[in-house]
N, CA, C and O atoms as a GROMACS GRO file, in nm:
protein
  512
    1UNK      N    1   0.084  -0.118   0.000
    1UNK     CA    2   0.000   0.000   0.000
    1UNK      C    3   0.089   0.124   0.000
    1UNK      O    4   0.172   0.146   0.088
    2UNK      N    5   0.065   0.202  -0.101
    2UNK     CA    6   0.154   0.348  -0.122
    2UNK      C    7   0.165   0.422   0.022
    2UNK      O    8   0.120   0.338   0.099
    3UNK      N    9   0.195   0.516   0.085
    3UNK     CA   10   0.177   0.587   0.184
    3UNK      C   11   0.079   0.727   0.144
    3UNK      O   12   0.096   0.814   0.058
    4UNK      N   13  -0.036   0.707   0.252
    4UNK     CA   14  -0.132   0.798   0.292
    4UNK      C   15  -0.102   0.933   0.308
    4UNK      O   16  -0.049   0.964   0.414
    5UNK      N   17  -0.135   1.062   0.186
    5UNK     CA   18  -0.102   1.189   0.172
    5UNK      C   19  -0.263   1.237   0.196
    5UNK      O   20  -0.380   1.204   0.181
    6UNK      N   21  -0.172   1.342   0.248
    6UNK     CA   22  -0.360   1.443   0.270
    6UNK      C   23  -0.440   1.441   0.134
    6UNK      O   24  -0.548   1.501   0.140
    7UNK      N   25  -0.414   1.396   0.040
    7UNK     CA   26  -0.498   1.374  -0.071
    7UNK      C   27  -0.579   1.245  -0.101
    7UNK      O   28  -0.634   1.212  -0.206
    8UNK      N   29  -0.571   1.178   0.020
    8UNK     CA   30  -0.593   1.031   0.031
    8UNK      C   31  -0.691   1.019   0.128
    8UNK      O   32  -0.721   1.129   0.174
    9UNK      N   33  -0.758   0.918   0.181
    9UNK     CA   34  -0.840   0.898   0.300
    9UNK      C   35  -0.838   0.737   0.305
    9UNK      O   36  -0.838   0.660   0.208
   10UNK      N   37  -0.836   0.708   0.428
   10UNK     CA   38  -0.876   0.583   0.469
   10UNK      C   39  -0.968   0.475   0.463
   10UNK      O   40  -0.985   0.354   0.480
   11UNK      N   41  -1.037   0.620   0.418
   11UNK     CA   42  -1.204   0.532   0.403
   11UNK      C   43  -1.198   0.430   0.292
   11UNK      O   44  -1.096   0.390   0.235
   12UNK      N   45  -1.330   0.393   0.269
   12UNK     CA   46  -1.357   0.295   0.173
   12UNK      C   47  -1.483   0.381   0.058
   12UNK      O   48  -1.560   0.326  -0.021
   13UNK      N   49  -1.467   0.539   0.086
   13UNK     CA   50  -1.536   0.616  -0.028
   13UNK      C   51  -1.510   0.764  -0.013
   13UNK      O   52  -1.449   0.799   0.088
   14UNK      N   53  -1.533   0.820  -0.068
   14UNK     CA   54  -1.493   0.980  -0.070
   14UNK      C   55  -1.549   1.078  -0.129
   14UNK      O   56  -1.525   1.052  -0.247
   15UNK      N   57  -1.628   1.206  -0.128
   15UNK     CA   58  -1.694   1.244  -0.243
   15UNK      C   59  -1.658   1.418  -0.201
   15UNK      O   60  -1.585   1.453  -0.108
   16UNK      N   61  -1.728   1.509  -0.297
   16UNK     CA   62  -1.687   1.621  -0.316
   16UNK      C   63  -1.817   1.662  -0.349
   16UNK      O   64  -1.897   1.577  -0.389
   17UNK      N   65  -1.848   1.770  -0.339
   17UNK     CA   66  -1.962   1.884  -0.396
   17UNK      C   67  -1.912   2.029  -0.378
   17UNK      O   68  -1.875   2.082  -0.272
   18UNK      N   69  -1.916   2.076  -0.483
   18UNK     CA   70  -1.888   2.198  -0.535
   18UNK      C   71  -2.036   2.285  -0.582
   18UNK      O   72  -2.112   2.245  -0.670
   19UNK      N   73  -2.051   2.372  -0.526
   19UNK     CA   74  -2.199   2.468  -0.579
   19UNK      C   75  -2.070   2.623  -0.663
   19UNK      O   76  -1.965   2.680  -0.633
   20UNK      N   77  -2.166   2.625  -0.769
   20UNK     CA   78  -2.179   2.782  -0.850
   20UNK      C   79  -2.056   2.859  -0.793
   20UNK      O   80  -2.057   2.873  -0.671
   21UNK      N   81  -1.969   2.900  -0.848
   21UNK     CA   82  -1.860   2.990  -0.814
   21UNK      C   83  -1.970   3.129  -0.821
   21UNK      O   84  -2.004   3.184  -0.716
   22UNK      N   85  -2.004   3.162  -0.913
   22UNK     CA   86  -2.110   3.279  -0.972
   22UNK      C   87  -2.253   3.267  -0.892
   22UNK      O   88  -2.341   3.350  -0.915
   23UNK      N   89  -2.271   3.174  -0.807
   23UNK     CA   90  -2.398   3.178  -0.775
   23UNK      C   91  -2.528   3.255  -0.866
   23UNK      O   92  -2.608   3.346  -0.840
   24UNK      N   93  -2.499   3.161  -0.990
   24UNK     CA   94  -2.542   3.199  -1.145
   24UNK      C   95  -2.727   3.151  -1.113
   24UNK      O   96  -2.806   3.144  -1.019
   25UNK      N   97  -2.722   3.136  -1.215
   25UNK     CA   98  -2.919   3.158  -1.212
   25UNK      C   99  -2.971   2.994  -1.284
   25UNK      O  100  -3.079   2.937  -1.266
   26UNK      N  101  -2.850   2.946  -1.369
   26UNK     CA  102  -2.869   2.803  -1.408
   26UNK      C  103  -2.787   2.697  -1.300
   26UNK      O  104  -2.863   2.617  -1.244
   27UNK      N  105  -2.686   2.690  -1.275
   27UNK     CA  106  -2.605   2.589  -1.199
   27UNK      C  107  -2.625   2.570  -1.067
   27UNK      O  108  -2.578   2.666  -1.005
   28UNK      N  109  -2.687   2.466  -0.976
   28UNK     CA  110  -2.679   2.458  -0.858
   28UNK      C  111  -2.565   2.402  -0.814
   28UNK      O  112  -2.499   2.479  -0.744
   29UNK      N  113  -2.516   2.288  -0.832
   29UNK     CA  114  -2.366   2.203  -0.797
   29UNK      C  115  -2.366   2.117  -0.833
   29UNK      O  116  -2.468   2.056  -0.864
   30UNK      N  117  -2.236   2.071  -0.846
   30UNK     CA  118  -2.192   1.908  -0.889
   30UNK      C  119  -2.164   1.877  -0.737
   30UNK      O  120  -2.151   1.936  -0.630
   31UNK      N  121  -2.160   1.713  -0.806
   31UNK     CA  122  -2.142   1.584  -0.681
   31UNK      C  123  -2.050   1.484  -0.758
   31UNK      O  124  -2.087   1.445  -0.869
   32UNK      N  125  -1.926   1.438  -0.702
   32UNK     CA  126  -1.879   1.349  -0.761
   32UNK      C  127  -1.862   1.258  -0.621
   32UNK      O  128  -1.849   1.316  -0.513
   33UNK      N  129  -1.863   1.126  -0.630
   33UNK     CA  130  -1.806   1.024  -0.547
   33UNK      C  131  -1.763   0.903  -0.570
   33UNK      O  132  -1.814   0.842  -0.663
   34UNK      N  133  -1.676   0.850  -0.503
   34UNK     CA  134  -1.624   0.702  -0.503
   34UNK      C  135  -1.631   0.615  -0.415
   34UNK      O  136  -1.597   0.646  -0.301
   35UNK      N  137  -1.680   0.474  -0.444
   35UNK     CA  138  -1.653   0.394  -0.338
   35UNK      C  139  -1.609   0.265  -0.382
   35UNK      O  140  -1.629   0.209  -0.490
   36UNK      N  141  -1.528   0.215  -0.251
   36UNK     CA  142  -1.484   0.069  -0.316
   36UNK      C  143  -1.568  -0.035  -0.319
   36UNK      O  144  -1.584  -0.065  -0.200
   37UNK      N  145  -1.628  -0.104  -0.382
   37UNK     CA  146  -1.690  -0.235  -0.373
   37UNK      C  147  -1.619  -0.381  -0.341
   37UNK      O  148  -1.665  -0.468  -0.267
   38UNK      N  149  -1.486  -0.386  -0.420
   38UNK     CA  150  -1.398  -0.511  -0.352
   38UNK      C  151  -1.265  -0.444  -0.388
   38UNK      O  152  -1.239  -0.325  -0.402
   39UNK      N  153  -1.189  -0.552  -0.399
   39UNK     CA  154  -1.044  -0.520  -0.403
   39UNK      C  155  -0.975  -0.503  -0.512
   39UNK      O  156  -0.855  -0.478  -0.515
   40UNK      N  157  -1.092  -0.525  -0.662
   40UNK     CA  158  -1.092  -0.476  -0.749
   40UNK      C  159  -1.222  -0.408  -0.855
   40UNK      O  160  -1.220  -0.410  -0.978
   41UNK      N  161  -1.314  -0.359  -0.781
   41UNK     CA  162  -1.437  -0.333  -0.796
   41UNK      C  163  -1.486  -0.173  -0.758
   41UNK      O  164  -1.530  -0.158  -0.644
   42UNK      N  165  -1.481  -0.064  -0.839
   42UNK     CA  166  -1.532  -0.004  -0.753
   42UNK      C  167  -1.696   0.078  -0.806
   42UNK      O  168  -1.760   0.023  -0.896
   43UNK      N  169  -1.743   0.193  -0.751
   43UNK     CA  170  -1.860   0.288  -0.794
   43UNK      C  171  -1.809   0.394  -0.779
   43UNK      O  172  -1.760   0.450  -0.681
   44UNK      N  173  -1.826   0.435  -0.927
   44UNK     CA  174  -1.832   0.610  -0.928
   44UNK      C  175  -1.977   0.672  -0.971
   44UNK      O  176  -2.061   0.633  -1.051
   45UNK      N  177  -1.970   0.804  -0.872
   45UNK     CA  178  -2.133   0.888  -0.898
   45UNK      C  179  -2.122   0.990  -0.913
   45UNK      O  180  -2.060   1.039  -0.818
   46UNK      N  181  -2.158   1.085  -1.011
   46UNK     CA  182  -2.128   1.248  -1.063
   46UNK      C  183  -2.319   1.285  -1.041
   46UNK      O  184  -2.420   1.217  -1.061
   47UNK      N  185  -2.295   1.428  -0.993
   47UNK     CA  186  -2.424   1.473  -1.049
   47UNK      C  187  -2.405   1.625  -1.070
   47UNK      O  188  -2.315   1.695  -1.024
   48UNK      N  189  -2.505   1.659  -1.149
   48UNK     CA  190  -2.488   1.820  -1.220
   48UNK      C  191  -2.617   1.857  -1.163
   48UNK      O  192  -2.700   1.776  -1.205
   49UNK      N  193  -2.668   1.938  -1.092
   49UNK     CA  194  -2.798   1.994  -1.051
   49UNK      C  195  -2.833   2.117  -1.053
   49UNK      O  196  -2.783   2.208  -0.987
   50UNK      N  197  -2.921   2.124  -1.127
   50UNK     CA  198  -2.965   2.313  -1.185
   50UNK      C  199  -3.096   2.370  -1.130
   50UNK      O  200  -3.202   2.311  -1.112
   51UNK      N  201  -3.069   2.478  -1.110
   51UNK     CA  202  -3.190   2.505  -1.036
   51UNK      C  203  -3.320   2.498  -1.125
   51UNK      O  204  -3.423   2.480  -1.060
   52UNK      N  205  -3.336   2.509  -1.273
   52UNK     CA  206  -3.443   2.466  -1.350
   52UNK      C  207  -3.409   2.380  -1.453
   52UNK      O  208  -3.313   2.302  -1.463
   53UNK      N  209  -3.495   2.402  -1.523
   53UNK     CA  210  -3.488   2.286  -1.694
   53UNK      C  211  -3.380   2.408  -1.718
   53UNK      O  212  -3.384   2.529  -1.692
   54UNK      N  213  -3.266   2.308  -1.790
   54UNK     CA  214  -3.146   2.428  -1.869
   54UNK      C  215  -3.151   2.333  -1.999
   54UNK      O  216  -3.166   2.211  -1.994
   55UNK      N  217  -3.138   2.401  -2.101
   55UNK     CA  218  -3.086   2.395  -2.237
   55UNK      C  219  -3.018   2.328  -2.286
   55UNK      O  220  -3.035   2.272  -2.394
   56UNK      N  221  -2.902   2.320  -2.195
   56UNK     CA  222  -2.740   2.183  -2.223
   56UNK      C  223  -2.763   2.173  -2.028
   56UNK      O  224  -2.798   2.237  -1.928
   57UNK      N  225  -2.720   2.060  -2.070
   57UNK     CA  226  -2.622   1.994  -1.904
   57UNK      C  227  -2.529   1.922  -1.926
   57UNK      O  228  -2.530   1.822  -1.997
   58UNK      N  229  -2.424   1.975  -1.856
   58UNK     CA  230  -2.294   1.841  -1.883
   58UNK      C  231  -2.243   1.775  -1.764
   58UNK      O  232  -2.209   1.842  -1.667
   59UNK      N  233  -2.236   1.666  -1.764
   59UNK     CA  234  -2.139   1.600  -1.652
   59UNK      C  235  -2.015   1.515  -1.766
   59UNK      O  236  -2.034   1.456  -1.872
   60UNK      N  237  -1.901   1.538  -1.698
   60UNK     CA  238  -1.782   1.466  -1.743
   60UNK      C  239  -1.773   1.397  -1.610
   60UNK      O  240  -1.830   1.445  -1.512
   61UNK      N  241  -1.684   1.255  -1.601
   61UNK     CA  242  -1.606   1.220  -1.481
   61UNK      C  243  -1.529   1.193  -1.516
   61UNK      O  244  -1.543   1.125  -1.617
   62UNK      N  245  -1.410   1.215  -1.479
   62UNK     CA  246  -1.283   1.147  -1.469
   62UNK      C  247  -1.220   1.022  -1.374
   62UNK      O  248  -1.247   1.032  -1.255
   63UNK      N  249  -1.166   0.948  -1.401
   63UNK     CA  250  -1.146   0.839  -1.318
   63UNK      C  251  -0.986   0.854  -1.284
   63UNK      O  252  -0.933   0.820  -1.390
   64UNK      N  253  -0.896   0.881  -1.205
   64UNK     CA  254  -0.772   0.897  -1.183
   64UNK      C  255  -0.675   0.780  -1.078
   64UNK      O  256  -0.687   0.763  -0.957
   65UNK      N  257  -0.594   0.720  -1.160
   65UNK     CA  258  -0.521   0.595  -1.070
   65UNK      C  259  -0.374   0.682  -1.038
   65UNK      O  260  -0.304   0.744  -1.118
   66UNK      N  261  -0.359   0.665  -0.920
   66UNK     CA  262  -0.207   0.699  -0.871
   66UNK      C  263  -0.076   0.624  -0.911
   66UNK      O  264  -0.068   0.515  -0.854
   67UNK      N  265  -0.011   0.642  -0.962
   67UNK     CA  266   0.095   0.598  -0.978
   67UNK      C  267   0.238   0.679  -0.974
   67UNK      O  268   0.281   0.783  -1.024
   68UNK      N  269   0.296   0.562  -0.876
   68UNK     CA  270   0.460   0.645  -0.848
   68UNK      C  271   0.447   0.838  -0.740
   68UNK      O  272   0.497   0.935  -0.685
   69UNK      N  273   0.383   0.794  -0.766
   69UNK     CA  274   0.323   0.936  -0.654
   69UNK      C  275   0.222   1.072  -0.700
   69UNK      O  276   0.190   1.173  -0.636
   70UNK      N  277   0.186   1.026  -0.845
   70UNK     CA  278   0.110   1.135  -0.897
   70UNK      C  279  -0.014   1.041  -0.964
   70UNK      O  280  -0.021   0.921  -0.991
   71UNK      N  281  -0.119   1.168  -0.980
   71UNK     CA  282  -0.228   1.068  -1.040
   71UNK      C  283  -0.288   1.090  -1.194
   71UNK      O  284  -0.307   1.204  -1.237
   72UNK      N  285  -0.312   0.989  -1.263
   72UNK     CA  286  -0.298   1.029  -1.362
   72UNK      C  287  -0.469   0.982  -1.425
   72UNK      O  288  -0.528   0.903  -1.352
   73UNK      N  289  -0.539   1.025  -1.543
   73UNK     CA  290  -0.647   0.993  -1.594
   73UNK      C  291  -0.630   0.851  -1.645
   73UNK      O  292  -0.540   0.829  -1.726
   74UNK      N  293  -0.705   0.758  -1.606
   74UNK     CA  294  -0.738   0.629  -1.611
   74UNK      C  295  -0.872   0.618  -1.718
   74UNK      O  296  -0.876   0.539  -1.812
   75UNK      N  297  -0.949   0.688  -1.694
   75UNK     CA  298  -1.066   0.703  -1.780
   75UNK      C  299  -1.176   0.814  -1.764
   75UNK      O  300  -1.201   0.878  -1.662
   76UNK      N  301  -1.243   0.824  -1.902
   76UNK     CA  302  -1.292   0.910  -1.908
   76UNK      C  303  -1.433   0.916  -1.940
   76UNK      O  304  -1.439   0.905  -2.062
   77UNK      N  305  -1.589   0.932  -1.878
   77UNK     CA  306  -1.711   0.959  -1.912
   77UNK      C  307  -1.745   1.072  -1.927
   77UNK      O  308  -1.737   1.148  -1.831
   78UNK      N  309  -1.801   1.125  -2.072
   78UNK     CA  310  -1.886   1.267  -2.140
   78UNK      C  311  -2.060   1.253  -2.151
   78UNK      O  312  -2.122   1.194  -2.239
   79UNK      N  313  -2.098   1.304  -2.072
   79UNK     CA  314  -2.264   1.279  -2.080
   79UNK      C  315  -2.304   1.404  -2.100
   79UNK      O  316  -2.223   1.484  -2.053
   80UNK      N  317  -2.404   1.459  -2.156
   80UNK     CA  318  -2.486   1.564  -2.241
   80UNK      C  319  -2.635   1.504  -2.213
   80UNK      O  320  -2.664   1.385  -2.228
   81UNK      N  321  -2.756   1.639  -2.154
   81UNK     CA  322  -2.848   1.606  -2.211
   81UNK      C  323  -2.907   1.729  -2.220
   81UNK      O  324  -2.850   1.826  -2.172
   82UNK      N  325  -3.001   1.738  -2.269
   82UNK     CA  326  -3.084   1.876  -2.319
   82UNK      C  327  -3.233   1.872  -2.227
   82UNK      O  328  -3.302   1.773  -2.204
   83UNK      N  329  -3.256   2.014  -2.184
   83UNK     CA  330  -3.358   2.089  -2.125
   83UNK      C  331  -3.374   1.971  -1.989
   83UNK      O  332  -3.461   1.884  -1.984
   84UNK      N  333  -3.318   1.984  -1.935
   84UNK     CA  334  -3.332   1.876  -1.814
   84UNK      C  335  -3.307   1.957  -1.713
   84UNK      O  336  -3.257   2.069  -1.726
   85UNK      N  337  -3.348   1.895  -1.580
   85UNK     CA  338  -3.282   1.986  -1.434
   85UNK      C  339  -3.160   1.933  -1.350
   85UNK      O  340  -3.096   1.994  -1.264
   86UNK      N  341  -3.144   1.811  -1.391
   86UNK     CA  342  -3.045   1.716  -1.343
   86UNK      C  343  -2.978   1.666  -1.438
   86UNK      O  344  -3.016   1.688  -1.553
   87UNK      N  345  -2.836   1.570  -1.407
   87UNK     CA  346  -2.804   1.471  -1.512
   87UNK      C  347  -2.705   1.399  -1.368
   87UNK      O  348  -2.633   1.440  -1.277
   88UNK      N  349  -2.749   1.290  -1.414
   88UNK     CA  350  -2.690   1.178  -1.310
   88UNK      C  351  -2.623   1.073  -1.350
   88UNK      O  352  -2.695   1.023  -1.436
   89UNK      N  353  -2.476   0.977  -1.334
   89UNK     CA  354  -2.457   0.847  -1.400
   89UNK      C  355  -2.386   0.807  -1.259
   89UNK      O  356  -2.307   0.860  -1.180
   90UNK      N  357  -2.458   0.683  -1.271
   90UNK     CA  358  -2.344   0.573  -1.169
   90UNK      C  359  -2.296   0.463  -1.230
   90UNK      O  360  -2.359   0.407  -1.320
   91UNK      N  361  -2.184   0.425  -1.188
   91UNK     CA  362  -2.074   0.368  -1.247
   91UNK      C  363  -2.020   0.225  -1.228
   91UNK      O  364  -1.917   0.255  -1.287
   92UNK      N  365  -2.000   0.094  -1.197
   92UNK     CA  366  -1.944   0.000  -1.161
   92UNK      C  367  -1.853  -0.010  -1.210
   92UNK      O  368  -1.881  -0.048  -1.324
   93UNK      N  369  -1.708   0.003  -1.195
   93UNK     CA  370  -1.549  -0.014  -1.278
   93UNK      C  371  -1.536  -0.108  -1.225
   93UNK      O  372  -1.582  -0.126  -1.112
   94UNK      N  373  -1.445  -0.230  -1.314
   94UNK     CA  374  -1.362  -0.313  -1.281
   94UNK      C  375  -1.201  -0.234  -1.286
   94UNK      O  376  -1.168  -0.175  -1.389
   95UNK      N  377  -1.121  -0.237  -1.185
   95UNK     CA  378  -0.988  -0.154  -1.199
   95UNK      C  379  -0.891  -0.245  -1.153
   95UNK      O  380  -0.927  -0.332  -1.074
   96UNK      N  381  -0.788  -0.240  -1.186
   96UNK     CA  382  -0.640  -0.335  -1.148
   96UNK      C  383  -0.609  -0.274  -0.964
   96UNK      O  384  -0.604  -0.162  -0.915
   97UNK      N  385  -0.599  -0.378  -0.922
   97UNK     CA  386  -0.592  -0.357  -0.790
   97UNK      C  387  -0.445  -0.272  -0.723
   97UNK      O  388  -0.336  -0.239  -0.770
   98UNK      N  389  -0.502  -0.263  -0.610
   98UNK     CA  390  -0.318  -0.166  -0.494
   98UNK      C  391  -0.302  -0.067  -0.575
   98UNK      O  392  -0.192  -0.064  -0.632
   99UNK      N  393  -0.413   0.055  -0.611
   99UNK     CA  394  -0.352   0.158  -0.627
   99UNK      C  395  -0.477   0.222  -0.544
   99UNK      O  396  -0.579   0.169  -0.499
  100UNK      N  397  -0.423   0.373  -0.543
  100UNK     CA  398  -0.552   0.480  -0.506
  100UNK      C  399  -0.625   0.476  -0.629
  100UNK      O  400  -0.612   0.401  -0.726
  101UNK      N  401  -0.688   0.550  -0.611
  101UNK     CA  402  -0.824   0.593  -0.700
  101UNK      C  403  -0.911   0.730  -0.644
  101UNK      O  404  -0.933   0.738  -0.523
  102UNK      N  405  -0.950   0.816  -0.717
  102UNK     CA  406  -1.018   0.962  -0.722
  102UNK      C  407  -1.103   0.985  -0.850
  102UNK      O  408  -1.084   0.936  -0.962
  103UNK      N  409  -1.202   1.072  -0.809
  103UNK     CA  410  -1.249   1.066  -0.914
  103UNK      C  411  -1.273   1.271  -0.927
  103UNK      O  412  -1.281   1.352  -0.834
  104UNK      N  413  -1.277   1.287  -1.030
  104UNK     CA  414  -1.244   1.446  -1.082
  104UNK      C  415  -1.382   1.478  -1.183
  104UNK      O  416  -1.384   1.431  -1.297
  105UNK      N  417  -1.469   1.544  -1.142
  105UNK     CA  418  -1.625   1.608  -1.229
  105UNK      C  419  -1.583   1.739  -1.268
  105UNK      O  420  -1.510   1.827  -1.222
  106UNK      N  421  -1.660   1.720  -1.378
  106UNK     CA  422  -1.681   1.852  -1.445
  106UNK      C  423  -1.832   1.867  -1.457
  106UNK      O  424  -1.906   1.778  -1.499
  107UNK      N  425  -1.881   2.020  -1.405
  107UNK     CA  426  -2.063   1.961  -1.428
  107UNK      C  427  -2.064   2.123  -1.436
  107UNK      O  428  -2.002   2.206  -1.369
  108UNK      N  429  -2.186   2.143  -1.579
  108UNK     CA  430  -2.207   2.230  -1.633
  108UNK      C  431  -2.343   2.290  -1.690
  108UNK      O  432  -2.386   2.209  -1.772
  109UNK      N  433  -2.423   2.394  -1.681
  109UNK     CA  434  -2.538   2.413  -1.778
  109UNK      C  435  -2.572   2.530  -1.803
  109UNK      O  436  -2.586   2.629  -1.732
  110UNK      N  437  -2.586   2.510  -1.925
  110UNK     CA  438  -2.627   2.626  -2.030
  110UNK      C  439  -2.784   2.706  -2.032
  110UNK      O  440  -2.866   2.633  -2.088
  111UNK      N  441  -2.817   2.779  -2.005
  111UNK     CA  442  -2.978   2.859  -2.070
  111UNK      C  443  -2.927   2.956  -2.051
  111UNK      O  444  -2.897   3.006  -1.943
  112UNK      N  445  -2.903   3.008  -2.196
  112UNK     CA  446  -2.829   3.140  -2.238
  112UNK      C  447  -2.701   3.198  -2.194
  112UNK      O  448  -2.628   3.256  -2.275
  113UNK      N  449  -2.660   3.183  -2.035
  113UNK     CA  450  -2.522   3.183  -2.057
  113UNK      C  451  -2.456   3.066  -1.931
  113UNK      O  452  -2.493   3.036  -1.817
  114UNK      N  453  -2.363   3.030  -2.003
  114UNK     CA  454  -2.306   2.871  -1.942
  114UNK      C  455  -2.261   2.866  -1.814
  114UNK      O  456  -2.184   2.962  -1.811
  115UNK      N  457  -2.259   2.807  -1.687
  115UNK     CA  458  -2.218   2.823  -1.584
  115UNK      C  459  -2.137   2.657  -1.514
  115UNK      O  460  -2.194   2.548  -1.509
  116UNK      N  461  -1.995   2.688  -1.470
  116UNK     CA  462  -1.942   2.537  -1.433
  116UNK      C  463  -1.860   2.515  -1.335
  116UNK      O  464  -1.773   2.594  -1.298
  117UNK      N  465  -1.889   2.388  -1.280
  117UNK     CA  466  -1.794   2.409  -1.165
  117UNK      C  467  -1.682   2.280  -1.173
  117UNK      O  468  -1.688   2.213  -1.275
  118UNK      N  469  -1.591   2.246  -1.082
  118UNK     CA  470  -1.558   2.103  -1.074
  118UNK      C  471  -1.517   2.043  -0.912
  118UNK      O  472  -1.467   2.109  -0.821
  119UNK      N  473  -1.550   1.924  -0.911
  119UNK     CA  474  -1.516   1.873  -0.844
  119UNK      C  475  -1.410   1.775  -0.782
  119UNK      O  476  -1.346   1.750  -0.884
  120UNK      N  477  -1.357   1.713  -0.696
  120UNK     CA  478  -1.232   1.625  -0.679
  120UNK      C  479  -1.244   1.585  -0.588
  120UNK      O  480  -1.252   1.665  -0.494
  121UNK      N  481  -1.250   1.459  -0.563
  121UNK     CA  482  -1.283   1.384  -0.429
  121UNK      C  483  -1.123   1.319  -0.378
  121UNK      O  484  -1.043   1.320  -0.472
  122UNK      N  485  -1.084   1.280  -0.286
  122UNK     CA  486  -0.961   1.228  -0.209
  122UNK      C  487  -1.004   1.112  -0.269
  122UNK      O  488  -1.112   1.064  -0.304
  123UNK      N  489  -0.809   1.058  -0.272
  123UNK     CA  490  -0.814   0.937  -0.308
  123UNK      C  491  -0.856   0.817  -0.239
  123UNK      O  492  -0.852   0.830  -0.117
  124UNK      N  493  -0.905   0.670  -0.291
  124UNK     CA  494  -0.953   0.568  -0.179
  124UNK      C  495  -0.819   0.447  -0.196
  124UNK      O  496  -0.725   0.446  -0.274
  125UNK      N  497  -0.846   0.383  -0.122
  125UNK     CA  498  -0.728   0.260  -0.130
  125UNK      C  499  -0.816   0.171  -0.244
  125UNK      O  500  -0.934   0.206  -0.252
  126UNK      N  501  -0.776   0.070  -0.325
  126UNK     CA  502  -0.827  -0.008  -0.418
  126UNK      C  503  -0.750  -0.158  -0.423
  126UNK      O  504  -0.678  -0.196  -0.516
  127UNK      N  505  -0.777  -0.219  -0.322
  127UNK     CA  506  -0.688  -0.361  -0.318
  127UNK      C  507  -0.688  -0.421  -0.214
  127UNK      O  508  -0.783  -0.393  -0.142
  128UNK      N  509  -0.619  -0.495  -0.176
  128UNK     CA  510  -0.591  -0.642  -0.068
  128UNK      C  511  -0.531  -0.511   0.089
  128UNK      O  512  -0.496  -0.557   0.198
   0.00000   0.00000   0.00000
């Protein structure tokens, strides 16, 4: 097991929420989280929440594995939907075990002018 940096947690999940830098009139906040399911199993959950029906909504997640002491993009989900108030995806990964894991949102929406925030949750342990 790597050694535990304040960017890390003990737990067995971790999540982040970020609201509106602009405390804008479309964007309420993103939600990203992780949790482990086994020792090579885990769940990731993003959400984008607007205070009405908006025009575009975006959630991205990023999936980030640590290695050698930095973390790098492992994978990547782009979801889009139109005139909605929410956009939500949950995730089941199969991932190669004994590393960290984090997950990094991007959540966004448009009615007339675009508003976005992001999120970053601490890393979890992923293994034996």
């Amino acid at each position: 097991m790597e050694k535990v940096t304040d960017t890390e947690t003990e737990e067995d999940s971790a999540e982040d929420t970020s609201y509106s830098l602009l405390r804008g009139n479309n964007l309420g906040y993103g939600s990203a989280k992780i949790s482990k399911l086994s020792s090579y199993e885990i769940n990731i959950y993003g959400l984008t929440q607007c205070h009405h029906a908006c025009d575009e909504v975006w959630l991205e997640l990023y999936l980030e594995q640590k290695n050698g002491g930095s973390y790098s993009t492992y994978k990547i989900w782009d979801y889009k939907d139109k005139n909605v108030t929410s956009l939500s995806k949950s995730l089941n990964v199969v991932v190669p075990s004994n590393h960290y894991y984090r997950v990094r949102g991007y959540h966004a929406a448009k009615d007339g002018s675009k508003e976005a925030t992001t999120t970053l949750t601490s890393g979890i342990w992923v293994g034996n």
